[in-house]
ZAGU-439584 format. One record per residue (C-alpha): x, y, z; residue in one letter; residue number from 1. Coordinates in nm, 4 decimals. Layout:
<atoms>
{atom {X,Y,Z},"a",NUM}
...
</atoms>
This chain:
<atoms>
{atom {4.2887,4.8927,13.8910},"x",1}
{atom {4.3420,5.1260,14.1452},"x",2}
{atom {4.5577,5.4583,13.9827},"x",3}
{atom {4.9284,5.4036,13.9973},"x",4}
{atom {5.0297,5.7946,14.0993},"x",5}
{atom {5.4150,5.9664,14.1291},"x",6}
{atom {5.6742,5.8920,14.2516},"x",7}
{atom {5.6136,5.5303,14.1883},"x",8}
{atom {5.8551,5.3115,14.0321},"x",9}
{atom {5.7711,5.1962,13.6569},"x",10}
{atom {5.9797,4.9037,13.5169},"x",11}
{atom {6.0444,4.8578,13.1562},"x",12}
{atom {6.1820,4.5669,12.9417},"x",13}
{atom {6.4362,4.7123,12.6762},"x",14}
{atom {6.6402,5.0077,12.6470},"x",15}
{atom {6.6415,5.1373,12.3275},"x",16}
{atom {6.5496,5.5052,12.2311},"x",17}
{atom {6.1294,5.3766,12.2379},"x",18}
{atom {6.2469,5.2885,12.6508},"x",19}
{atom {6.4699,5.6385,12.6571},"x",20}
{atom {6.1676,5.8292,12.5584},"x",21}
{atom {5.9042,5.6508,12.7833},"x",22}
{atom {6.1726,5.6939,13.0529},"x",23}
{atom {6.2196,6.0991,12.9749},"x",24}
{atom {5.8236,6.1442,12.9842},"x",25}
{atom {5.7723,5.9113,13.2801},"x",26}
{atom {6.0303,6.1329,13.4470},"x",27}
{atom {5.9030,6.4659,13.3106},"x",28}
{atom {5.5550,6.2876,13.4973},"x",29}
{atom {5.7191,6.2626,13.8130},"x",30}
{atom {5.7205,5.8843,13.7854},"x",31}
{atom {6.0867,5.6957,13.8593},"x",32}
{atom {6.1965,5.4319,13.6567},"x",33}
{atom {6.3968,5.1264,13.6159},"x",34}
{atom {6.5443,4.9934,13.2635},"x",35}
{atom {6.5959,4.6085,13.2069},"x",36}
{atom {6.8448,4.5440,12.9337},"x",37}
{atom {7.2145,4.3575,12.8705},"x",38}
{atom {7.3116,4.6551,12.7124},"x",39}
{atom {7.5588,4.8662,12.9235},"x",40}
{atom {7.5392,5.1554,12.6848},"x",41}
{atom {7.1277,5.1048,12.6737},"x",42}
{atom {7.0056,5.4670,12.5435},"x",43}
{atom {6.7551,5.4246,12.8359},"x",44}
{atom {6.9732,5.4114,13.0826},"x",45}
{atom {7.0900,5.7718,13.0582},"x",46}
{atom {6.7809,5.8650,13.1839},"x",47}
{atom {6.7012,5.5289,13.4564},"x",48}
{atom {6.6643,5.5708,13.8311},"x",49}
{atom {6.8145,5.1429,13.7913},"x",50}
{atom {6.9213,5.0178,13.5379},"x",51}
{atom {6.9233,4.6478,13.5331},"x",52}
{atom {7.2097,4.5197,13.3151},"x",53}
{atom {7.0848,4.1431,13.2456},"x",54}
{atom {6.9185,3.9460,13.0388},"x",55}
{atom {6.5614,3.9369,12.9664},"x",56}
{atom {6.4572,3.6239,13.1007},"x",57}
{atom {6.6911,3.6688,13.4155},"x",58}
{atom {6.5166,3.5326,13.7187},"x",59}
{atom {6.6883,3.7818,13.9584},"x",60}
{atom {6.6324,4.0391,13.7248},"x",61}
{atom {6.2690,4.0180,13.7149},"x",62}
{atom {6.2259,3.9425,14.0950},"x",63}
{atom {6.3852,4.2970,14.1005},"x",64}
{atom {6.1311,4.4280,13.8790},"x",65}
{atom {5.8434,4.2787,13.9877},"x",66}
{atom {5.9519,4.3513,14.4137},"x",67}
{atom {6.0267,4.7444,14.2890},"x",68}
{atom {5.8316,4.8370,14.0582},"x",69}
{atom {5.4389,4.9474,14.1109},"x",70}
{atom {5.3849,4.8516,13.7080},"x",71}
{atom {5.5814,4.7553,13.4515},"x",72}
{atom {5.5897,4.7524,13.0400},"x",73}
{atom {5.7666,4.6591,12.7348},"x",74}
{atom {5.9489,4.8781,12.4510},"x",75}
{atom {5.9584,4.5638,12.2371},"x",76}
{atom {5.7586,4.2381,12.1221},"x",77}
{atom {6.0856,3.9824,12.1046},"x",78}
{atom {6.1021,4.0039,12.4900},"x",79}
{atom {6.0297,3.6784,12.6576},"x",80}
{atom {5.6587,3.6577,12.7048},"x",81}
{atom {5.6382,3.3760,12.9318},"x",82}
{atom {5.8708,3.6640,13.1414},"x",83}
{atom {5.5942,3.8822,13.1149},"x",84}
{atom {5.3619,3.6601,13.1904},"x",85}
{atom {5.5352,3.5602,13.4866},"x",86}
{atom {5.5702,3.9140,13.6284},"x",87}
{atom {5.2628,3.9760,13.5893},"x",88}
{atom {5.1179,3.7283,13.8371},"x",89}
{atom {5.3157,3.9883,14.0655},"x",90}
{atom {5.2664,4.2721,13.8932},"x",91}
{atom {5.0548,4.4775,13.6313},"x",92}
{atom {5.2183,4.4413,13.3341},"x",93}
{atom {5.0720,4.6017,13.0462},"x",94}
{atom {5.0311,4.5266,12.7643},"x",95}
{atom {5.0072,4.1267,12.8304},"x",96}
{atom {5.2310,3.8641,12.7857},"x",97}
{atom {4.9513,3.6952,12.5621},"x",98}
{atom {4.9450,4.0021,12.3500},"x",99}
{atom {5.2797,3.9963,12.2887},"x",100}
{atom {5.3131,3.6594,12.1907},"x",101}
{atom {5.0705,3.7226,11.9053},"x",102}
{atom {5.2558,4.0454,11.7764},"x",103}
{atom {5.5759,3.8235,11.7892},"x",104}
{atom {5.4261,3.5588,11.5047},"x",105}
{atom {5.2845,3.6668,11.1966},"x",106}
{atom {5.0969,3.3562,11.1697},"x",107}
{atom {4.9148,3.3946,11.5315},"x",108}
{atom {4.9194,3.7843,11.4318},"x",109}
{atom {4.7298,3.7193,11.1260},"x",110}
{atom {4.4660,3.4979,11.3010},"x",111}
{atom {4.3766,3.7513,11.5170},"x",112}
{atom {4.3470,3.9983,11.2742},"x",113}
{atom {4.0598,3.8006,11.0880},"x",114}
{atom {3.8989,3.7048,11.4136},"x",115}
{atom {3.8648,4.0927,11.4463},"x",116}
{atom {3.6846,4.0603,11.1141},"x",117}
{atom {3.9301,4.3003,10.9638},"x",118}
{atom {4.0843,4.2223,10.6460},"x",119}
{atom {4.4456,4.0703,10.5422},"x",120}
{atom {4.6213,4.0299,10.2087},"x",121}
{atom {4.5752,3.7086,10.1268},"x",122}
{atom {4.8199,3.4925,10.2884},"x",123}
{atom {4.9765,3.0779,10.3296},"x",124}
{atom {5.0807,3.0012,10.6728},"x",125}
{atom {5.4157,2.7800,10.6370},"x",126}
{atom {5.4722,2.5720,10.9031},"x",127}
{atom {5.6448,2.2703,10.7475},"x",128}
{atom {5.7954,2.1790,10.4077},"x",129}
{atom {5.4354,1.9986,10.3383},"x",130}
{atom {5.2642,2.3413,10.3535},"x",131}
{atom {5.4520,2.5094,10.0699},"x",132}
{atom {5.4060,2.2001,9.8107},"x",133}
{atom {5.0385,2.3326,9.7775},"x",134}
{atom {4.9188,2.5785,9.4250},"x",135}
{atom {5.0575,2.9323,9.5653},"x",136}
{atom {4.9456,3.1172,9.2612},"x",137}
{atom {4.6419,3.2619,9.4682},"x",138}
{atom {5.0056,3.4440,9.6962},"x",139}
{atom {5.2604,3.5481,9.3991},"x",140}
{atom {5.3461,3.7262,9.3637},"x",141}
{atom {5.4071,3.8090,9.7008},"x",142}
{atom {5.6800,3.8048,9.9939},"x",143}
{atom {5.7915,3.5354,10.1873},"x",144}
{atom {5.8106,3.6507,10.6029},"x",145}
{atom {5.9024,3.4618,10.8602},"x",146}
{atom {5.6596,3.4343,11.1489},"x",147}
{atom {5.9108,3.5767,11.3910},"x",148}
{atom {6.2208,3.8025,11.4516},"x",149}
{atom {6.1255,3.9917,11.1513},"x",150}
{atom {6.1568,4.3502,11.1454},"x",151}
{atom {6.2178,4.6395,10.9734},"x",152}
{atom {6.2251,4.4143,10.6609},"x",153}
{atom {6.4902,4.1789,10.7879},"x",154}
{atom {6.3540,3.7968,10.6908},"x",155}
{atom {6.1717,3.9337,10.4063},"x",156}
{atom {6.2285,3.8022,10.0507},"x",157}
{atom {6.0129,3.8977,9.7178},"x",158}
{atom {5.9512,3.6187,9.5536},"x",159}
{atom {5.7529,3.5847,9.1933},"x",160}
{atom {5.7146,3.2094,9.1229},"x",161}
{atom {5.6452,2.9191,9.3297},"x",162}
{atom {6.0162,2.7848,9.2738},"x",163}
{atom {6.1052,3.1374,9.3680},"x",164}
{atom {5.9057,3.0881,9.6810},"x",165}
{atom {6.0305,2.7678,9.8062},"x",166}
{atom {6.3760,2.7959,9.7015},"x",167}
{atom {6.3421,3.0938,9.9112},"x",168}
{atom {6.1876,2.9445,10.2035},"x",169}
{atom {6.4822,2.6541,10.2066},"x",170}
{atom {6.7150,2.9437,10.2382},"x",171}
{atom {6.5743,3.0593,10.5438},"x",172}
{atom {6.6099,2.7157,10.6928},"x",173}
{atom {6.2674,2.6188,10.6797},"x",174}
{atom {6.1465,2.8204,10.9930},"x",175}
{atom {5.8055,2.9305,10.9987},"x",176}
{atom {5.7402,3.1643,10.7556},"x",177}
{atom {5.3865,3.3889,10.5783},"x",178}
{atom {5.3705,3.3694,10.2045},"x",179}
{atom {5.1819,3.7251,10.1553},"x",180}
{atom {4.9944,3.8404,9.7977},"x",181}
{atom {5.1794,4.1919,9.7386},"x",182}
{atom {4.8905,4.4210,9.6657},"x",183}
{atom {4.8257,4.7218,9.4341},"x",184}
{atom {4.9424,4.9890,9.7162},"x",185}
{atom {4.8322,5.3162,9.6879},"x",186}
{atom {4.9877,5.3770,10.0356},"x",187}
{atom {5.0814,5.3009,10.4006},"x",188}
{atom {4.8771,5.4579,10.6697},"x",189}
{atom {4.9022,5.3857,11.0463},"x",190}
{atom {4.6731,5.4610,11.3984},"x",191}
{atom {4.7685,5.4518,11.7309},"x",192}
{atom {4.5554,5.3370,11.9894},"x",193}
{atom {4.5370,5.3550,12.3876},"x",194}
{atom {4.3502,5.1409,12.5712},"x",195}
{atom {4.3478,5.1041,12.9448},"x",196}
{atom {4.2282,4.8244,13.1763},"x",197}
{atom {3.9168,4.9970,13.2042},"x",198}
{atom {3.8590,4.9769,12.7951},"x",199}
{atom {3.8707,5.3644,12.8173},"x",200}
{atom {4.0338,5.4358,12.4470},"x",201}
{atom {4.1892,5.6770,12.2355},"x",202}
{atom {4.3410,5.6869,11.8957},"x",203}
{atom {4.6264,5.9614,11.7729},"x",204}
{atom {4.5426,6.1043,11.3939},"x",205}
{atom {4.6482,5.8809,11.1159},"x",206}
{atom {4.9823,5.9133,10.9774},"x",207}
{atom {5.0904,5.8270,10.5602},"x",208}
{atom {5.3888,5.6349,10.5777},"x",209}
{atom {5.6273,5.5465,10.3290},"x",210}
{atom {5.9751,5.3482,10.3577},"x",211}
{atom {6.2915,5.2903,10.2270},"x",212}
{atom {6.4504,4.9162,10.2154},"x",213}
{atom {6.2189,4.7982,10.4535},"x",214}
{atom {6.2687,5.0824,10.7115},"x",215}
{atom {6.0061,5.3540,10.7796},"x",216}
{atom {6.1730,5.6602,10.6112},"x",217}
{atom {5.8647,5.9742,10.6631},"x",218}
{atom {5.5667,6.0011,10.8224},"x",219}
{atom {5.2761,6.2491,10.6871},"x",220}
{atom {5.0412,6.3545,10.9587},"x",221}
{atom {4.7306,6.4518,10.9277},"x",222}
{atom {4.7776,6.1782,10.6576},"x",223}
{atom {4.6571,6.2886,10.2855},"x",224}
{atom {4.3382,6.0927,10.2394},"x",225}
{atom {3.9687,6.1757,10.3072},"x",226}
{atom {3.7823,6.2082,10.6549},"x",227}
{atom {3.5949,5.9075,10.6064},"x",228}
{atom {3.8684,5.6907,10.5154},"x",229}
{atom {4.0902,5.8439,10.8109},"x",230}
{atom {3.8047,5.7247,11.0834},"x",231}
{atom {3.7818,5.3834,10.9093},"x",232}
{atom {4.1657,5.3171,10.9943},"x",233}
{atom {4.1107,5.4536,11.3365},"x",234}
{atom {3.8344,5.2793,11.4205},"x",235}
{atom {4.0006,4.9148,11.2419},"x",236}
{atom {4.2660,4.9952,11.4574},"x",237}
{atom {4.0302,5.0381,11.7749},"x",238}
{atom {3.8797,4.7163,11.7166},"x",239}
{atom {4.1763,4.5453,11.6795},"x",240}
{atom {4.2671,4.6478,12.0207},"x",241}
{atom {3.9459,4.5401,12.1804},"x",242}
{atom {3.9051,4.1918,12.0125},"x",243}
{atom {4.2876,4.1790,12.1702},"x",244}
{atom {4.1729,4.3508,12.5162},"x",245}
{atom {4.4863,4.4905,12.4964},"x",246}
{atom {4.6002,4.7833,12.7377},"x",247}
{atom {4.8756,4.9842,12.6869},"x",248}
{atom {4.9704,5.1547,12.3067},"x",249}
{atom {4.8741,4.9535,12.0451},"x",250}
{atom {5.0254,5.0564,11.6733},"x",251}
{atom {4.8318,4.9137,11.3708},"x",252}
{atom {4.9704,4.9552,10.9935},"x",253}
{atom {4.7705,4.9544,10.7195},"x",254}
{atom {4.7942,4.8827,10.3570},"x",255}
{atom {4.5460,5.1549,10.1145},"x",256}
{atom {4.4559,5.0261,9.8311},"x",257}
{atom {4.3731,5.1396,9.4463},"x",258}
{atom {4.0204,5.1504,9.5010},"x",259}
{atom {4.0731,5.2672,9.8781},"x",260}
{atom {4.0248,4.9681,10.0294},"x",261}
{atom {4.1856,4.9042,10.3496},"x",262}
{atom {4.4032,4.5581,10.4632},"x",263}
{atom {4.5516,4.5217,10.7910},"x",264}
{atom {4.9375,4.4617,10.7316},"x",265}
{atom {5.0191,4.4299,11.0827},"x",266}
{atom {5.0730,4.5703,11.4381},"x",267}
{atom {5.2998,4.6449,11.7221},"x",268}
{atom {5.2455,4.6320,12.0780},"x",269}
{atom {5.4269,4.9380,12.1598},"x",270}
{atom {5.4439,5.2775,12.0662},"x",271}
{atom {5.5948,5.2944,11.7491},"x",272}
{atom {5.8182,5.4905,11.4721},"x",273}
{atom {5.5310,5.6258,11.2938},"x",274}
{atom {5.3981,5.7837,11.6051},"x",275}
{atom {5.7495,6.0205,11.7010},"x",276}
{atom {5.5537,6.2960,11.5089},"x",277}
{atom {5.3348,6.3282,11.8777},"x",278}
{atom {5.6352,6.4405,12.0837},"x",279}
{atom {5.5837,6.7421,11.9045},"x",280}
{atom {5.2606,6.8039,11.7113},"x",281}
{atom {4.9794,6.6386,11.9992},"x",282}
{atom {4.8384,6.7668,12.3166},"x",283}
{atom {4.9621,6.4459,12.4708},"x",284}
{atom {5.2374,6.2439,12.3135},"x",285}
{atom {5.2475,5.8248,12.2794},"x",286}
{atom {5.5271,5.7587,12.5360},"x",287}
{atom {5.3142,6.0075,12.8031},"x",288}
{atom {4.9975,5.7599,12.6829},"x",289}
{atom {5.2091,5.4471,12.7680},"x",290}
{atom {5.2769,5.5921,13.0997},"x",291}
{atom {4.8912,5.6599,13.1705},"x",292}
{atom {4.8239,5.3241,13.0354},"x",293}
{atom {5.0262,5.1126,13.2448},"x",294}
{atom {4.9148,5.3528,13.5498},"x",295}
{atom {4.5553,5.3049,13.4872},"x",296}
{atom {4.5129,5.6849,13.4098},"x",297}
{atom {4.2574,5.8360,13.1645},"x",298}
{atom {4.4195,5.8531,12.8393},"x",299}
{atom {4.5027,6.1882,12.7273},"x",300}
{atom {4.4087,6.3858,12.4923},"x",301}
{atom {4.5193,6.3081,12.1038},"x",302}
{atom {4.4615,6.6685,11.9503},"x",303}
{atom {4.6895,6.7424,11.6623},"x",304}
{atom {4.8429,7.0961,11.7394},"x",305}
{atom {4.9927,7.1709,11.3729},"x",306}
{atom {5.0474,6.9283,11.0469},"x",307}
{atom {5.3409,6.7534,11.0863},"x",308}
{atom {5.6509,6.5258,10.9488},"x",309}
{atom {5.8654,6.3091,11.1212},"x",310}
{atom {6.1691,6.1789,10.9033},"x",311}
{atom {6.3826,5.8663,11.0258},"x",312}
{atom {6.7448,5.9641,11.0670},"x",313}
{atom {6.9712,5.5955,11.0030},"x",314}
{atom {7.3095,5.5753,11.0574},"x",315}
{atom {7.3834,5.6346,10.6630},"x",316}
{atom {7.3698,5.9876,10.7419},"x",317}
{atom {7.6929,5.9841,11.0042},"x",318}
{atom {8.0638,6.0286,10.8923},"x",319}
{atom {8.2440,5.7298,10.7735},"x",320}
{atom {8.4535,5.7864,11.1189},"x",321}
{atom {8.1679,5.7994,11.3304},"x",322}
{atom {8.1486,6.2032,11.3068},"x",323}
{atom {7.8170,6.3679,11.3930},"x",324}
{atom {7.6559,6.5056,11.0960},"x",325}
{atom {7.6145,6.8679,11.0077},"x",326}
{atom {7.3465,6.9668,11.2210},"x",327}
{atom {7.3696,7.3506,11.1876},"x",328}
{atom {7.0751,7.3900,10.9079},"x",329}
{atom {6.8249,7.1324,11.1497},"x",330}
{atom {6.9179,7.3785,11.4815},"x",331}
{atom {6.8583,7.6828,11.2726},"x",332}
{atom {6.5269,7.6221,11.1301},"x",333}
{atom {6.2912,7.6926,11.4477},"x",334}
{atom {6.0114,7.4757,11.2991},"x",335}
{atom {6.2210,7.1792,11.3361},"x",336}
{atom {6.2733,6.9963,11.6478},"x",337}
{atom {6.5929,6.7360,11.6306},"x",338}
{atom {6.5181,6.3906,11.8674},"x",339}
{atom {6.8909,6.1895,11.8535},"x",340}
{atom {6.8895,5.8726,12.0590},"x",341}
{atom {7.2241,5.8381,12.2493},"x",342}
{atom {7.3257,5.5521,12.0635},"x",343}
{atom {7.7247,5.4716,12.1166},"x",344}
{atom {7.7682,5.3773,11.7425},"x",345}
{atom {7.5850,5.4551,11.4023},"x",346}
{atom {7.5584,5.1702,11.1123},"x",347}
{atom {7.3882,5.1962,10.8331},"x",348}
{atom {7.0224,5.0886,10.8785},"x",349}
{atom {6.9937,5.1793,11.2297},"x",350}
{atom {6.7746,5.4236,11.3837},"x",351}
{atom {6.9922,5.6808,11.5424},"x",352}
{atom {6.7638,6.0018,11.5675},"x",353}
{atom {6.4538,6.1750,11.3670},"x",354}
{atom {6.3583,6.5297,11.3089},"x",355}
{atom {5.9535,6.6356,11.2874},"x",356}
{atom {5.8770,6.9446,11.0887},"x",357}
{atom {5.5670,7.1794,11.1503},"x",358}
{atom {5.4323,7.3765,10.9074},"x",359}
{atom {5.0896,7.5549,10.8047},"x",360}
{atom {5.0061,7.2167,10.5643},"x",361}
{atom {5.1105,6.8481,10.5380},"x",362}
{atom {5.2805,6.9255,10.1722},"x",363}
{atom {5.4346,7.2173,10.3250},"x",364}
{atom {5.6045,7.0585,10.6152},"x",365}
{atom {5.7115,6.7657,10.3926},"x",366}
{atom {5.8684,7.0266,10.1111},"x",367}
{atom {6.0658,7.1812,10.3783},"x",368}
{atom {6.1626,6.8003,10.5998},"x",369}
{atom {6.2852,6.7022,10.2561},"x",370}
{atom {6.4627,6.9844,10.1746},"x",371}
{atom {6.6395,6.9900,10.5021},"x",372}
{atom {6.7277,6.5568,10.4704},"x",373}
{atom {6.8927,6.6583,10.1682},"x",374}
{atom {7.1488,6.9195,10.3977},"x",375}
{atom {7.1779,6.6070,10.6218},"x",376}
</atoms>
């Protein structure tokens, strides 16, 4: 494709902080940009040229995308892919509504990682009632997913037995669901890719991961495990992307193992939490690589500047009234750079901000990001 330059118009379905901070960097590019999202209050829109306030699947909507826009993108995977799909017979969208669709079900998701010829845990697809009646001691214990919606480990349920497992798959009203073998973890690494429509691809330096109820609490970057094992995940995560010929930023998580074997656990089609650390540790951040994706730019350049951690702030962490927290140790320590999302209202379990920490080592930065959650 023919390079999509500034001032263009770049369209975006959701806006959420990931669509605030592809709009700030597509502005800071010179690019303008319009938000789709029902949300008045849409953290995106603070920084929109439009702001679309519809639904996703709203045919006027997308005629206004697709007539304005030079390119457009997504900051989610539960958008409407036949939407995408549809745009993009007017439009490049990136990545494609076919990707999408397969990051949206765990069953389809899992497919496609084996026909990569990268590994899974071992898994049951469970379509119908019929398909959980079979021996599941070769998945228990393990935890029962549903194939979509699931996030953030919302429709997720441990389960230890196979009346464990099917009682719990009643209970979530027998939708389509992955029974997956829980593995001996020795951690959680991820790799972000960028690929463009001319399969010119790049891959940010592999962050250790670890999470709290489901939600990704810190990210560790470089992440603390050998060279050779780092470039394995990177290039698992590159193949992924070009058995998908997927363009755009592609986030892969991995499982490590005891005996440091590696098992895909499963991947976004956006950027993604575990990659906030490159707003301020890489030569080129993810949200500036979505941009150059979807423009059909050369990816930039994925240098880590310093070692790095990025720690999740949730709405725990506000005043029972609402009140900001104490931010006066985060703005004094000149190492740490605060990120807060705009969002109207905190709950607990939602991602209202993070903080990233640079410092001389990985352990060092992590001491001192733990030290200062503990202020928070």
């Amino acid at each position: 494709m023919r390079a999509i330059l500034p001032p263009s118009m770049l369209g975006i379905l959701g806006g959420g902080q990931l669509g605030r901070m592809f709009a700030m960097a597509a502005k800071t590019m010179g690019y303008r940009v319009t938000v789709l999202d029902p949300d008045q209050n849409a953290p995106a829109a603070q920084f929109a040229d439009v702001h679309l306030c519809a639904p996703f699947n709203d045919a006027g909507a997308l005629k206004t995308l697709a007539d304005t826009c030079a390119a457009v993108t997504t900051e989610f995977e539960n958008v409407n892919a036949d939407a995408m799909r549809e745009l993009a017979r007017r439009v490049p969208v990136s990545p494609s509504g076919d990707c999408v669709a397969i990051a949206q079900d765990r069953i389809a998701e899992k497919a496609w990682v084996r026909k990569a010829g990268l590994p899974t845990a071992p898994y049951l697809a469970i379509e119908t009632v019929a398909d959980i009646q079979v021996e599941l001691s070769p998945y228990l214990p393990g935890i029962l997913k549903t194939a979509r919606l699931g996030y953030d480990g919302k429709g997720q349920v441990r389960v230890r037995t196979a009346e464990e497992a099917r009682a719990a798959y009643a209970d979530l009203g027998g939708q389509a669901c992955v029974l997956e073998k829980m593995m001996d973890l020795k951690l959680e690494v991820s790799a972000i890719v960028i690929r463009t429509s001319a399969s010119q691809v790049a891959v940010f330096p592999v962050a250790e991961n670890r999470h709290e109820g489901g939600i990704l609490d810190v990210s560790i970057v470089p992440a603390r495990i050998g060279a050779a094992l780092a470039a394995q995940v990177q290039q698992m995560a590159v193949r992924l992307a070009e058995e998908l010929n997927y363009v755009g930023v592609l986030a892969v998580e991995f499982f490590v193992l005891g005996d440091d074997t590696l098992v895909v656990n499963e991947m976004a089609p956006r950027p993604h939490n575990s990659g906030h650390y490159t707003l301020t540790a890489c030569l080129t951040d993810q949200f500036q690589q979505q941009v150059r994706a979807m423009c059909g730019l050369l990816p930039g350049k994925t240098d880590l500047l310093s070692p790095v951690v990025m720690v999740n702030l949730l709405g725990d962490v506000w005043k029972e009234d609402g009140g900001e927290p104490n931010w006066d140790v985060l703005a004094e320590t000149p190492n740490a750079q605060l990120h807060l999302y705009g969002k109207k209202q905190a709950r607990p379990g939602r991602k209202m901000g993070h903080f990233n920490v640079m410092a001389a080592s990985a352990d060092a930065a992590l001491e001192q990001a733990e030290a200062l959650k503990d202020t928070l």
